[in-house]
C-alpha positions as CSV (number, residue, x, y, z in Angstrom):
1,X,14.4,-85.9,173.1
2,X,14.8,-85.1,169.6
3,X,11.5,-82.4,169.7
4,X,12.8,-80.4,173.0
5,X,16.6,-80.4,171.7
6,X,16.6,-77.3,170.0
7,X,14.9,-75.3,172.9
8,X,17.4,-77.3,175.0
9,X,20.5,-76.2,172.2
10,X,19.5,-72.2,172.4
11,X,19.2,-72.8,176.6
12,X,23.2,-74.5,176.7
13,X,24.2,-71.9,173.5
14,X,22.4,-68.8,175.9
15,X,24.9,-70.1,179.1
16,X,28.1,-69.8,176.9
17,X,27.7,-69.5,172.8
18,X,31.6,-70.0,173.1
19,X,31.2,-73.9,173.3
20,X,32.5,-76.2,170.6
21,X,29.9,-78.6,168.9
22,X,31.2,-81.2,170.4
23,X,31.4,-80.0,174.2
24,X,27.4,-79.1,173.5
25,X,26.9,-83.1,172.3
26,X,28.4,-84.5,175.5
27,X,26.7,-81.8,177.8
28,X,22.8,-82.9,175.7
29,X,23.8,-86.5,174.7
30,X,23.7,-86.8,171.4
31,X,26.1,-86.7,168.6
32,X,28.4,-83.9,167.3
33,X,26.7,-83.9,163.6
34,X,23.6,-83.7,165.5
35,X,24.0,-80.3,167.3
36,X,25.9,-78.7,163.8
37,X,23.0,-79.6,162.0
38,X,20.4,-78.9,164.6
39,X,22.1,-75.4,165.4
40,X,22.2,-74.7,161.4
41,X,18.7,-75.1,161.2
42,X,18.6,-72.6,164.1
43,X,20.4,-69.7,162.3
44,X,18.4,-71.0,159.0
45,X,14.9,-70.3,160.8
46,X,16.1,-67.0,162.3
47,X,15.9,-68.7,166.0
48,X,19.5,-67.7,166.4
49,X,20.1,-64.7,165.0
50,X,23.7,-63.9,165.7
51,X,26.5,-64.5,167.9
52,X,28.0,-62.2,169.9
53,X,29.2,-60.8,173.6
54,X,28.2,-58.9,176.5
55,X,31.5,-56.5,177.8
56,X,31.8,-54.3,180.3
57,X,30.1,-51.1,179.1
58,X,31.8,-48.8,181.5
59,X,35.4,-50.3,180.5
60,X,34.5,-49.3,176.7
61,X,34.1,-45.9,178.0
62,X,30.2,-45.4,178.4
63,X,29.0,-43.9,182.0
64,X,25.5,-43.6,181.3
65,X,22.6,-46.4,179.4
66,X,19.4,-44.4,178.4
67,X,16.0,-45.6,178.5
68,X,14.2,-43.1,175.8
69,X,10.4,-43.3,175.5
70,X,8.6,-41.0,172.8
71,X,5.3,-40.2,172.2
72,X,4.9,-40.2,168.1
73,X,1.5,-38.1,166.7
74,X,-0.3,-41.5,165.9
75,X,-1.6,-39.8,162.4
76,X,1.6,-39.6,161.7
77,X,2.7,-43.1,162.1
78,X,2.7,-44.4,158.6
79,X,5.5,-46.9,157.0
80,X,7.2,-43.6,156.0
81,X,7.6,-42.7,159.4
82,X,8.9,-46.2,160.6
83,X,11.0,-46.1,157.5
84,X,12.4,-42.7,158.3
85,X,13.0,-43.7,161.9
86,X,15.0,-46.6,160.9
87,X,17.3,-44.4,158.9
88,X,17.7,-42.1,161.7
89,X,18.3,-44.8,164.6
90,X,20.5,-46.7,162.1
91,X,23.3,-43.9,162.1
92,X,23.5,-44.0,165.6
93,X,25.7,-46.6,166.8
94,X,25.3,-46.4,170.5
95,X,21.6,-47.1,170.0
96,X,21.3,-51.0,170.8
97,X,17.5,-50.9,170.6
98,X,14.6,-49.7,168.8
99,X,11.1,-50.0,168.5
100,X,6.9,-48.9,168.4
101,X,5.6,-50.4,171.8
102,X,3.3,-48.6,174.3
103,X,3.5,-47.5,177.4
104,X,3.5,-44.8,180.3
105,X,1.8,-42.5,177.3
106,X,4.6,-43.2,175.0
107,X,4.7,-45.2,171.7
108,X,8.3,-46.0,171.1
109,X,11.2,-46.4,172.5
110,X,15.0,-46.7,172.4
111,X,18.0,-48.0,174.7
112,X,21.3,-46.5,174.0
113,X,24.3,-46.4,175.7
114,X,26.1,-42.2,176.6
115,X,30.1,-41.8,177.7
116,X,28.7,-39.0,179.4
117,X,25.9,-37.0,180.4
118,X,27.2,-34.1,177.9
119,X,26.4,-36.9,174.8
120,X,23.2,-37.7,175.9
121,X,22.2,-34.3,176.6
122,X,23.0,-33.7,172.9
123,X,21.5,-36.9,171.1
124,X,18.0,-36.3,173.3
125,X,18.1,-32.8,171.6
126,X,19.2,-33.5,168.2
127,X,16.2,-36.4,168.1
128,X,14.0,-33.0,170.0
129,X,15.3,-31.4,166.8
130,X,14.7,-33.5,164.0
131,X,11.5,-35.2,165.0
132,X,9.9,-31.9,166.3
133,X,7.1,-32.2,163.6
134,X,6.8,-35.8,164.6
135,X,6.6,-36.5,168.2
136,X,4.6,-35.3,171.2
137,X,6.9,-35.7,174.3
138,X,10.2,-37.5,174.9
139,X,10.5,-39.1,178.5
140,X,13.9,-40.8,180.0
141,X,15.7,-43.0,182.2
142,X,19.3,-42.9,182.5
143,X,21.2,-45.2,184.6
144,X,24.5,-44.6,185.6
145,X,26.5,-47.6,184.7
146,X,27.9,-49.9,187.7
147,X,26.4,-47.7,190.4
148,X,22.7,-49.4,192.3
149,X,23.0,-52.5,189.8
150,X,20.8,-54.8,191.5
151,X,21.1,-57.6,188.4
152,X,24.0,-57.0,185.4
153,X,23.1,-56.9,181.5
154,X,23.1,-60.5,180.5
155,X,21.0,-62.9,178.2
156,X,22.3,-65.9,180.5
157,X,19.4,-65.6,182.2
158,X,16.7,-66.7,179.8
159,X,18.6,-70.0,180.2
160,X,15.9,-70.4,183.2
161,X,13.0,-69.6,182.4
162,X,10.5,-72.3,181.4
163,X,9.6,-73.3,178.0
């Protein structure tokens, strides 16, 4: 018991991270001191990395989420690069996601969430812009938020898969 119960810890904390220590002992069966100590240990390792909630993207005022995919010069794809990426996608807030990957022709990618087409329109140019001397081709996908949702946005699910 005690070697699966932090998997089993991050699996309850995934369904609701809301939940009291306590509530999370009775739910596992063990002791209260043992989940603090067992979910410290957690956030020591970097195995929970924050706490924090899903809302309604729409109700904050965002119509559109934006799957961007760009095609960086790989000659050009030094620490300096990454570093000066990092910099740029840090100023930009709606930006929940970042990263080098591959793909469809592409070698990096972002998610961000647009109140409107106008907005993205304007952040797909301004990175067109800036990174002109960088990158070979940006591709997109936007979704229109709450319209053909076949599954919502939500981390609860991971609660299922198998170890």
């Amino acid at each position: 018991m005690q070697k699966e119960l932090p998997q089993q810890l991050l699996r309850e904390l995934l369904k609701n991270s809301k939940r009291s220590d306590r509530e999370l002992a009775k739910v596992l069966k063990v002791s209260q001191p043992t989940i603090t100590r067992t979910r410290r240990k957690l956030e020591r390792e970097g195995e929970i990395q924050e706490y924090t909630i899903i809302p309604d993207f729409k109700k904050m005022g965002f119509e559109l989420m934006g799957i961007n995919l760009a095609k960086i010069r790989p000659e050009l794809h030094s620490s300096e690069v990454i570093e000066k990426a990092r910099e740029f996608i840090g100023k930009v807030p709606n930006t929940i996601f970042a990263s080098g990957g591959e793909g469809m022709g592409m070698n990096a990618v972002s998610i961000a969430f647009y109140r409107n087409y106008t907005e993205y329109q304007k952040r797909v140019n301004q990175f067109r812009t800036e990174w002109k001397d960088f990158i070979d081709g940006i591709q997109s996908f936007v979704v229109a938020l709450g319209e053909g949702e076949y599954k919502r946005f939500s981390l609860t699910y991971l609660k299922d898969v198998p170890p």
